[in-house]
N, C-alpha and C positions, 0 to 999 in steps of 0.2 A: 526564399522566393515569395514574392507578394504574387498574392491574383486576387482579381477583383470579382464580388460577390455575385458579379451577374455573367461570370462568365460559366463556362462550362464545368459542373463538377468533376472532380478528381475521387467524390466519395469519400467515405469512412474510409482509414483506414486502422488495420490490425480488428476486424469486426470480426467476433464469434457470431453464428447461425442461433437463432433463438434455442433450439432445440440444446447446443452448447451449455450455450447457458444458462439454460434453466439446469440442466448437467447440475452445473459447477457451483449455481448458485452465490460467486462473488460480489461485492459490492463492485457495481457498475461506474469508472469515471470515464466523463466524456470530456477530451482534451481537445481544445478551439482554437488552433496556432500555424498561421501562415510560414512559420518557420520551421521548416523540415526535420533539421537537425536537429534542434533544441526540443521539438514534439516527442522525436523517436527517441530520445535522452532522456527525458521526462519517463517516457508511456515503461521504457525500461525498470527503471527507479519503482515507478507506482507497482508495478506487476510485481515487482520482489517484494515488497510489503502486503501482500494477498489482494490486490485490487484486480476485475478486468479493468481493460482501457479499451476504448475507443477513440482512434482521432481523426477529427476534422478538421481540413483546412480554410473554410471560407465557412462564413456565414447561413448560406442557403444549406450548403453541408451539415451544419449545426442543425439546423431547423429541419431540414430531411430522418437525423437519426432522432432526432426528439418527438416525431410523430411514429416515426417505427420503435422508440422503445424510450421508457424515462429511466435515466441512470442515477445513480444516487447522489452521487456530486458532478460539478463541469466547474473544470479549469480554463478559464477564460480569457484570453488575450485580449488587450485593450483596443490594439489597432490589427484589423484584420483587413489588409489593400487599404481601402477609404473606409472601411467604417469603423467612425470610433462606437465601439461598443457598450460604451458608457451610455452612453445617449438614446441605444435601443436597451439597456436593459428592463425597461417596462412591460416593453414588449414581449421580451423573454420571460420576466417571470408571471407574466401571464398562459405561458404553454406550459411551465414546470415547476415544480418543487421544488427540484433536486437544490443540493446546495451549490452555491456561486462563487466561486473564487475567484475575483480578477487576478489576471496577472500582467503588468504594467511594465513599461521598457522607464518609468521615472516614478517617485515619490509623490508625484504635487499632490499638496494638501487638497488644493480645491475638487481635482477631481478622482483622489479618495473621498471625499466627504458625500459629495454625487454621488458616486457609484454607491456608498453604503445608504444613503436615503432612495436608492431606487431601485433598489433591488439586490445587490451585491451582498453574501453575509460575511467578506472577509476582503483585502488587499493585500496584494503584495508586490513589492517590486524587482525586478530584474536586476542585478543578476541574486538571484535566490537557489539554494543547495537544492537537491531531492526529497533528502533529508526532512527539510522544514515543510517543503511543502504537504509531503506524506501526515506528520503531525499535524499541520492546519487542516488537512484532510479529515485525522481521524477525530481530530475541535469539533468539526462541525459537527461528523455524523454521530459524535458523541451528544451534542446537542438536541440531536431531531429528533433523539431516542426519548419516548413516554418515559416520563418521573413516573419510579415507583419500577421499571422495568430491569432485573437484574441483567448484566451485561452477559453475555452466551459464554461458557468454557471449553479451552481447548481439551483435548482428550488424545491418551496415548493410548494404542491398541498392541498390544502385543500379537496379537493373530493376524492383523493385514501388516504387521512391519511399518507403521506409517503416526503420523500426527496428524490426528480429525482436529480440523478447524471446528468453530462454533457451528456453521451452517451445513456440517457433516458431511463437505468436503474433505479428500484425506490427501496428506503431503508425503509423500513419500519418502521415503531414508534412504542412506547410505548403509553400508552393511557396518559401519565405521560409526554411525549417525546413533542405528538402531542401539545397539551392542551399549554406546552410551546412556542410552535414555532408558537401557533394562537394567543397568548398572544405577542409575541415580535412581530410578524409583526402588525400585529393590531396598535403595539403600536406609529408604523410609525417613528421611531429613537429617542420615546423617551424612557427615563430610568424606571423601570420598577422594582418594587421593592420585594424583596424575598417577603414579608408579600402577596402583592400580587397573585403572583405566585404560594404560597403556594395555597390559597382560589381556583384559578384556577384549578392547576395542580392536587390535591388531595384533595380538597375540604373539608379542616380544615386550621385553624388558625395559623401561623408561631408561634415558639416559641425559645429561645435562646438556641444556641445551635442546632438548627436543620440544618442540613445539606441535605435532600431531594432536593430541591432545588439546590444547587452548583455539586449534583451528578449526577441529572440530567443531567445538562447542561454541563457536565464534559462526560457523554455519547455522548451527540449530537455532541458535538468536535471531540469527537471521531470517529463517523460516517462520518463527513464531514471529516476527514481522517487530524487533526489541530495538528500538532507536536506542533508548538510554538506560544506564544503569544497565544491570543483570538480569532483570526480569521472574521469571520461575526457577533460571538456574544460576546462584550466588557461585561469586568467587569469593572461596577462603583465602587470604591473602597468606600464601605460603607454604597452605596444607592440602589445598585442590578446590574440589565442586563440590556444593551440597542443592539437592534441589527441595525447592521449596513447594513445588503441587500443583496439578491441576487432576482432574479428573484419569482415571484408568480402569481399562478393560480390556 
């Protein structure tokens, strides 16, 4: 559904309370998409890579949450009702920092080149995975970060059961999740083998074919927020898991 910028807002939606927030401490995106469906697809995707979301659908909406709160990036649709938003982004990044992602229903060169000389720090076109745009996400904020600035470590706590994000956030486990992640650190780099992990994790015997195991650990990827490759925990091809580290306590 299109609505035009000057009608009545609908507001934010999916908005934590400041107080949340500061809670949670996530990196803030503000998603700008007069398409319902595709926002709440989107806002889904980004929340499973450790992001909040916020989305607005019109323009003055945009400009509403940007005076109540600056996000770390904003996913930005090109055409929101009438306005092409290429054409106000001057205006935009004269209210924010944050970073700017167009995200465009076409390719055209001419106004990719626009959007990136007025403000835009990235383009992309429709139809684009979750997937990618989480990585161009974490492009930018990997960019805005001061040179010289080590990047924050995850951290495993065995006393809260849980995965501490960098900003001491904690992710909570499965008793199946936990069980593995005391199992590979334990194991101290070395390989670790399903039959194992089975006996651990669920406390029965690995059998051919069972895949409990690789699901697991295909969740925990998932939590530490792992688009590609293996991440902290490698797969042996053919002998198991070995993890490779991040901080514990």
């Amino acid at each position: 559904m299109n609505l035009d910028p000057a009608s009545p807002l609908s507001g934010p939606r999916g908005r934590q309370t400041t107080g949340e927030r500061a809670a949670d401490q996530l990196p803030a995106i503000l998603i700008v998409d007069d398409e319902a469906d595709w926002a709440e697809e989107l806002s889904a995707t980004v929340r499973r890579y450790g992001f909040d979301v916020v989305i607005a659908d019109n323009w003055a909406a945009m400009m509403t949450e940007l005076a109540r709160q600056q996000p770390a990036a904003i996913l930005l649709d090109q055409h929101l009702g009438s306005v092409d938003t290429i054409q106000r982004l001057a205006q935009l990044r004269a209210v924010t920092r944050a970073a700017i992602i167009m995200v465009a229903a076409s390719s055209d060169e001419v106004d990719r080149i626009l959007g990136l000389e007025t403000g835009a720090d990235d383009f992309l076109a429709k139809p684009v995975s979750g997937r990618e745009v989480v990585a161009r996400l974490r492009a930018r904020l990997r960019d805005a970060r001061p040179q010289g600035t080590a990047a924050p470590r995850w951290q495993f706590s065995e006393g809260r059961r849980a995965l501490i994000r960098p900003d001491g956030a904690a992710v909570p486990l499965t008793s199946a999740e936990f069980e593995l992640m005391l199992a590979l650190v334990h194991g101290q780099g070395a390989t670790q083998s399903r039959e194992k992990l089975t006996q651990l994790a669920f406390g029965r015997d690995w059998r051919f074919g069972d895949r409990s195991v690789d699901n697991s650990i295909a969740g925990l990827r998932r939590k530490l927020g792992i688009e590609e490759g293996d991440g902290c925990i490698r797969t042996v091809r053919g002998a198991g898991y070995v993890f490779i580290g991040f901080d514990r306590h």
